[in-house]
Residue, then its C-alpha position, 0 to 999 in steps of 0.5 A: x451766176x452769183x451764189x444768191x441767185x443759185x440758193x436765194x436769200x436765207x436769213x438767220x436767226x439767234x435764239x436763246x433755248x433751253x440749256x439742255x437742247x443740243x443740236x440732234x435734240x433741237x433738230x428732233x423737236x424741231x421735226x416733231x413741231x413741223x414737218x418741214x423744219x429749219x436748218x440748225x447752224x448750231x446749238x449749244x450751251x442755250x444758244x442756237x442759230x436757225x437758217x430759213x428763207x426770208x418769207x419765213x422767219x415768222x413761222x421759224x420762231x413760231x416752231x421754235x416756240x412749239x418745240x422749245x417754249x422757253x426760247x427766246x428769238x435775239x435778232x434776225x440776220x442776213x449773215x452769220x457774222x453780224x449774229x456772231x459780232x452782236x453775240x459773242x457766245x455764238x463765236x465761241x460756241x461756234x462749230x469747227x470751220x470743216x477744211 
């Protein structure tokens, strides 16, 4: 059995946000625009990484709008290293790898 076919496909999107927006802000405002919100990879320094299914990446960017009007959706992914490639700041922005 092949991981795609226990977690199914997930794509991620870039986002420019407000500066200010940190990850526990983002995910708040998040859950306040949307009951069921998207899974925040990371978000720092105006830059975040949003997890959602295929089917949803329409209605992703449509409540990150809602829960923070001045972002900006970059590119929609099928992995975290081209967003990470194409951006460099997300490389450098990126979490520490949990050993």
């Amino acid at each position: 059995m092949t991981v795609k076919e226990k977690t199914g496909r997930r794509r991620y999107v870039a986002f420019t946000v407000d500066p200010l927006f940190g990850k526990e802000t983002l995910i708040s405002a998040l859950r306040k625009a949307s009951g069921d919100p998207p899974y925040v990879i990371q978000c720092r320094e105006g830059w975040c990484i949003v997890r959602c299914t295929p089917g949803s990446v329409d209605s992703t960017i449509t409540v990150m709008r809602n829960a923070d009007p001045s972002s900006v959706s970059l590119r929609t992914s099928g992995t975290l290293r081209t967003l990470r490639e194409r951006y460099p700041e997300l490389e450098r922005l990126r979490p520490p790898r949990k050993v």
